[in-house]
ZAMARGU-4260 file (C-alpha; in steps of 0.2 Angstrom, whole numbers, plus 5000, padded with zeros to 4 digits):
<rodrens>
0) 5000/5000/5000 | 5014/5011/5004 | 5023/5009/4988 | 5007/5010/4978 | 5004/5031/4988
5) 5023/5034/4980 | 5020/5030/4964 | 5006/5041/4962 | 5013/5057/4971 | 5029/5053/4958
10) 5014/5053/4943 | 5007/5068/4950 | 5023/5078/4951 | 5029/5073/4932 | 5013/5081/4929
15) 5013/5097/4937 | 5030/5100/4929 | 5025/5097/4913 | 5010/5106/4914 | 5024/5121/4920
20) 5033/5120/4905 | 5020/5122/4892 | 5014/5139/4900 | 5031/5142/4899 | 5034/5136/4879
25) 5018/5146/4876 | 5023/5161/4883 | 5039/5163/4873 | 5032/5160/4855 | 5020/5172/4862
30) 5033/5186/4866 | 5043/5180/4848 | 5027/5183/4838 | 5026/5198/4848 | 5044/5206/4843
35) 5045/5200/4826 | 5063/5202/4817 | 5075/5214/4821 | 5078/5226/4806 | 5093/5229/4796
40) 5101/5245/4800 | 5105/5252/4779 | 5107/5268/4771 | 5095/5272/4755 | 5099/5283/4739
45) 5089/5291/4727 | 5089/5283/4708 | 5092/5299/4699 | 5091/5303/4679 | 5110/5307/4672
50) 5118/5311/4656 | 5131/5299/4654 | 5149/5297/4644 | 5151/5284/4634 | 5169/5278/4636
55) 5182/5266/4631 | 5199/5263/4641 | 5216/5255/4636 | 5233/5256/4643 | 5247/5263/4632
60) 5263/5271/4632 | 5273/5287/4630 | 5287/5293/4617 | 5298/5307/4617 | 5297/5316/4602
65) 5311/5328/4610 | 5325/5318/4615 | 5341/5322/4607 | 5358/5314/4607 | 5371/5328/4608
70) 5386/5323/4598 | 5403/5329/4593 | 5403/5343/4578 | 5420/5344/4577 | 5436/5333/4583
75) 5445/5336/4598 | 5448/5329/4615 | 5436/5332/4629 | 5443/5344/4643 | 5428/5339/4653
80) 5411/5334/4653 | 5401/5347/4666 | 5385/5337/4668 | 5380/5320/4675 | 5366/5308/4673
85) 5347/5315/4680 | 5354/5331/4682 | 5343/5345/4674 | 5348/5355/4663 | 5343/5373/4654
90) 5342/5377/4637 | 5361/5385/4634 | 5368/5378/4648 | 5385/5372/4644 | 5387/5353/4642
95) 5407/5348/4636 | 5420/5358/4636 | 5431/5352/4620 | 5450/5355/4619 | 5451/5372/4608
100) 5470/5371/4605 | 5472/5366/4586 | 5459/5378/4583 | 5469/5391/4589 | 5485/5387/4578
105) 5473/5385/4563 | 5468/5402/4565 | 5486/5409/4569 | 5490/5402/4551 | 5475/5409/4542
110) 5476/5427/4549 | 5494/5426/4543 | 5489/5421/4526 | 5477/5434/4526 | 5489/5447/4531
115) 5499/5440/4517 | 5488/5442/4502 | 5482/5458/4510 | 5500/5464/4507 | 5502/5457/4490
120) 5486/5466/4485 | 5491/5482/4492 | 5507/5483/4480 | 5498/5474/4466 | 5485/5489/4468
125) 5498/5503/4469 | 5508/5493/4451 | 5490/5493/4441 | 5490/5512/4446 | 5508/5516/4439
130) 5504/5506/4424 | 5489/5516/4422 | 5499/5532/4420 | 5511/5526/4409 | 5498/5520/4397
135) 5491/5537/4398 | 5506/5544/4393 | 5508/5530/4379 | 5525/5523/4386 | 5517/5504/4387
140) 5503/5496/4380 | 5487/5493/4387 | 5490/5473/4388 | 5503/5477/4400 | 5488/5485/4413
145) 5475/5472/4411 | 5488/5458/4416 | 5491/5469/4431 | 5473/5472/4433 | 5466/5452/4432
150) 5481/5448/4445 | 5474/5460/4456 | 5457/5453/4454 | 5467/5434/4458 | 5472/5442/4475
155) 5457/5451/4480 | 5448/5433/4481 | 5461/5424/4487 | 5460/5436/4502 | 5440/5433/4503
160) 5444/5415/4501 | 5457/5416/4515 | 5446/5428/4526 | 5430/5413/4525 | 5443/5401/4531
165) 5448/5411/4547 | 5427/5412/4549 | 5426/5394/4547 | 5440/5390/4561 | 5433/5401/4572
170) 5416/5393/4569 | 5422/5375/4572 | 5431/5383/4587 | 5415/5387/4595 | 5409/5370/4594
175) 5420/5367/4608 | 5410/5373/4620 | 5393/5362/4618 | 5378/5369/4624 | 5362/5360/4630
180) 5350/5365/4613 | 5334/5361/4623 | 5328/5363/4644 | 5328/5341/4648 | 5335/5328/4661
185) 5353/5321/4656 | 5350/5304/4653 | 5367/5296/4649 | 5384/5301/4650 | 5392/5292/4633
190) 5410/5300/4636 | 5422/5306/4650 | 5435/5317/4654 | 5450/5315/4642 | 5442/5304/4628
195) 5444/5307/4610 | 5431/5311/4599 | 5427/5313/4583 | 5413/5322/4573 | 5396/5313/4576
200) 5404/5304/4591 | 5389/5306/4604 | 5394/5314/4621 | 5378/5315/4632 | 5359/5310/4628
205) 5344/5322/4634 | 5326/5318/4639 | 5313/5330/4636 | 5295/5331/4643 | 5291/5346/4634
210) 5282/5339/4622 | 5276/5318/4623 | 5267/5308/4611 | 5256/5294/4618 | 5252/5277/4610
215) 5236/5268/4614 | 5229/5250/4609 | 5210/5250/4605 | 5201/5234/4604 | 5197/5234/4584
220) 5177/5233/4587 | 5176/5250/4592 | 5186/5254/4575 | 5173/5262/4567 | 5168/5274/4580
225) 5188/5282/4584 | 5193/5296/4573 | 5205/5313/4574 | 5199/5326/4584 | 5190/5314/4598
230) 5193/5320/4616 | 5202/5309/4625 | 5208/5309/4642 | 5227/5304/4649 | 5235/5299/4666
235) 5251/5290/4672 | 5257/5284/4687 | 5272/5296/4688 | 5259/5311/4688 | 5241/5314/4697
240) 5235/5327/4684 | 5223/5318/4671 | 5227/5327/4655 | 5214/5331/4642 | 5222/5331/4624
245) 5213/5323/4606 | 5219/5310/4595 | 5232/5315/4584 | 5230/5302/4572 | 5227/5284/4569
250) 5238/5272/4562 | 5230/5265/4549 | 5233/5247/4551 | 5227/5233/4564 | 5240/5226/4572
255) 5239/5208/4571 | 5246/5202/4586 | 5234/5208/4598 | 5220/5216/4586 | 5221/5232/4590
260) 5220/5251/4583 | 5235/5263/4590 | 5228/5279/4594 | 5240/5293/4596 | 5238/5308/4606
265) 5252/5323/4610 | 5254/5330/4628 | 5265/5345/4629 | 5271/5353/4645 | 5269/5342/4657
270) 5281/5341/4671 | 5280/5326/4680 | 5278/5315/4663 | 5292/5306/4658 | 5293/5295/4641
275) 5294/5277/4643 | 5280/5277/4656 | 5265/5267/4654 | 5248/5281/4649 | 5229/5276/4653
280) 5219/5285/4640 | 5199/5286/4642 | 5192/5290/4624 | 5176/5299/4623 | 5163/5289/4612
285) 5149/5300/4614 | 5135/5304/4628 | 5120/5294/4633 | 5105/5305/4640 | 5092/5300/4651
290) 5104/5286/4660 | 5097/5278/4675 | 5114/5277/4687 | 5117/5267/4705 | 5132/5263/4716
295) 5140/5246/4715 | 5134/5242/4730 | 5118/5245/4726 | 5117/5228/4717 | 5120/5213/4723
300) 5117/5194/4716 | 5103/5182/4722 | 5096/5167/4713 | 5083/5177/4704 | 5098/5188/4696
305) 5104/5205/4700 | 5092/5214/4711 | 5089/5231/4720 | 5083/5234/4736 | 5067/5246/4734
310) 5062/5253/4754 | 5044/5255/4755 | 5037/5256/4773 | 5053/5252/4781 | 5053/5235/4771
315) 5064/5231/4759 | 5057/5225/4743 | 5068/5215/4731 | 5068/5223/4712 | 5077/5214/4698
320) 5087/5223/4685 | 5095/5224/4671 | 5111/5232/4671 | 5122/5241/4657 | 5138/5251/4657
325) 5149/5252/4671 | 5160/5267/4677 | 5167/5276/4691 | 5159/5266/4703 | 5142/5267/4696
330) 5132/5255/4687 | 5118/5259/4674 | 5099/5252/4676 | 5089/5249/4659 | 5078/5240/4667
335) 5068/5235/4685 | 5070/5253/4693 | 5063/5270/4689 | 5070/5288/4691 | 5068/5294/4711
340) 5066/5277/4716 | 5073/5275/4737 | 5085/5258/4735 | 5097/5251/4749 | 5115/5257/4747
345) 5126/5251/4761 | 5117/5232/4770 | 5111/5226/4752 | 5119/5211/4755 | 5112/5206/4770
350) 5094/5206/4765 | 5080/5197/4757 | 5065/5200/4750 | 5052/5209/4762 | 5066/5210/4775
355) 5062/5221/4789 | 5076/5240/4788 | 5081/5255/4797 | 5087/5268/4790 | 5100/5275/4798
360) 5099/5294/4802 | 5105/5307/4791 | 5114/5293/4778 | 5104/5297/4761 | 5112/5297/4751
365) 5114/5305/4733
</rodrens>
């Protein structure tokens, strides 16, 4: 009898507690029915109605079209060489200093000879003049004065003659002194102190910026639509100026390695480009009007395709698009959206259809 009463008070407890923890069970569904979701905390933009670029980008190069090689004019040896390699230089500025000594002899001996001649054609002047009189005075013939007078002509232009020559050495003597003929950046040293050279023998080579030509590869499909006169815009890594210019030309074959159109464009005065370095160039294709544009992150992927969130009563509501061109971190809508629409920019990707949002204050953006 005893053990039957423990039995049931052990029945009756299993019951009481599980009659506890249904209330219990109940109540919390209740209160998670209650509180619903939490929302996601987004920021929203407005779809707006732009006029859009059409562009097209490639990545190039640039050529110095003013990068000279200064070689010897004349032959000498080189007294000293005043420049070294990166060093800037002015136009005028002097470059090599050439030994001058030979030049000096050469002129020593060609003023001599010119003084010589000048003599001969003193006396030969004052003998045509005596002649001249005696012919007057019918004591010679007149043969006798016009051989006088055509060896007076003979030594008036051996003096010219000799005069150019002392012009010439002292022209050649000024080549002795090389001047920078453009403002540049001393690329190579070629020659030293001491060395001989001879004329064309080059002694330094200079980089200009002034004036830079750019080549850029275009994909051959869009051909038809690149012509002279386009806008095109130019950067490089070496420069944070982005450079408007036009193309220059076209070459007017397709390179058959890579398929490709090289468009050429000139950049002058430009400080921090240098040739050799790579050049992105954005051609200008034309303008789109009426262009629906979003932020990247606007758009995310989900099994039904690219979708926009649109927020409508702090839900948002999943929107699939059709997207187009892509630039500066926008992307364009052709289809799924409208002009003014309120989408989901930053927490796209955290939500789905119908998912609860909160905007989070003063973040709209534009």
């Amino acid at each position: 009898m005893h053990k039957i009463t423990q039995s049931a008070l052990f029945i009756l407890l299993l019951s009481l507690l599980a009659a506890c923890g249904g209330d219990n069970k109940s109540a919390d569904n209740k209160n998670s029915k209650q509180q619903g979701s939490k929302p996601t905390l987004v920021t929203v933009t407005q779809v707006q109605n732009k006029s859009v670029e059409i562009t097209e980008e490639a990545i190039g190069s640039l050529e110095g079209l003013i990068d000279p090689t200064i070689a010897a004019e004349v032959a000498a040896r080189v007294i000293k060489v005043h420049v070294n390699p990166g060093q800037a230089v002015k136009q005028g500025q002097l470059i090599a200093s050439l030994d001058a000594a030979d030049f000096g002899l050469q002129r020593n001996e060609a003023q001599a000879e010119v003084a010589r001649i000048e003599a001969l054609l003193e006396n030969q002047t004052k003998t045509v003049a005596r002649n001249q009189i005696l012919v007057d005075k019918r004591f010679i013939s007149q043969n006798a004065v016009d051989n006088d007078l055509a060896q007076h002509n003979v030594l008036k232009e051996q003096l010219t003659a000799a005069k150019a020559r002392v012009n010439i050495i002292n022209h050649n003597s000024s080549k002795t002194k090389i001047l920078a003929p453009i403002d540049g950046v001393i690329a190579k040293k070629i020659v030293d102190t001491s060395d001989y050279v001879r004329i064309g023998d080059p002694i330094v080579q200079i980089l200009s910026n002034k004036r830079l030509r750019a080549h850029i590869p275009f994909p051959e499909r869009i051909s038809a639509q690149l012509k002279p006169g386009l806008k095109i815009r130019l950067s490089t890594p070496t420069s944070a100026k982005v450079v408007e210019s036009v193309i220059h030309e076209l070459k007017p074959m397709i390179t058959e390695s890579n398929r490709t159109v090289d468009v050429i464009a000139d950049i002058v005065d430009q400080a921090d480009w240098q040739s050799g370095a790579s050049v992105t160039g954005t051609v200008i294709l034309g303008e789109q009007a009426n262009t629906l544009m979003v932020p990247e992150q606007c758009v995310v992927l989900r099994p039904a395709g690219e979708v926009v969130y649109v927020v409508k009563e702090n839900k948002a509501h999943q929107a699939i698009v059709k997207t187009g061109l892509r630039q500066n971190g926008m992307i364009e809508i052709i289809e799924g959206l409208h002009a003014n629409a309120m989408i989901v920019s930053d927490g796209a990707g955290f939500l789905t259809d119908q998912a609860p949002v909160k905007i989070a204050a003063n973040h709209l953006k534009q």
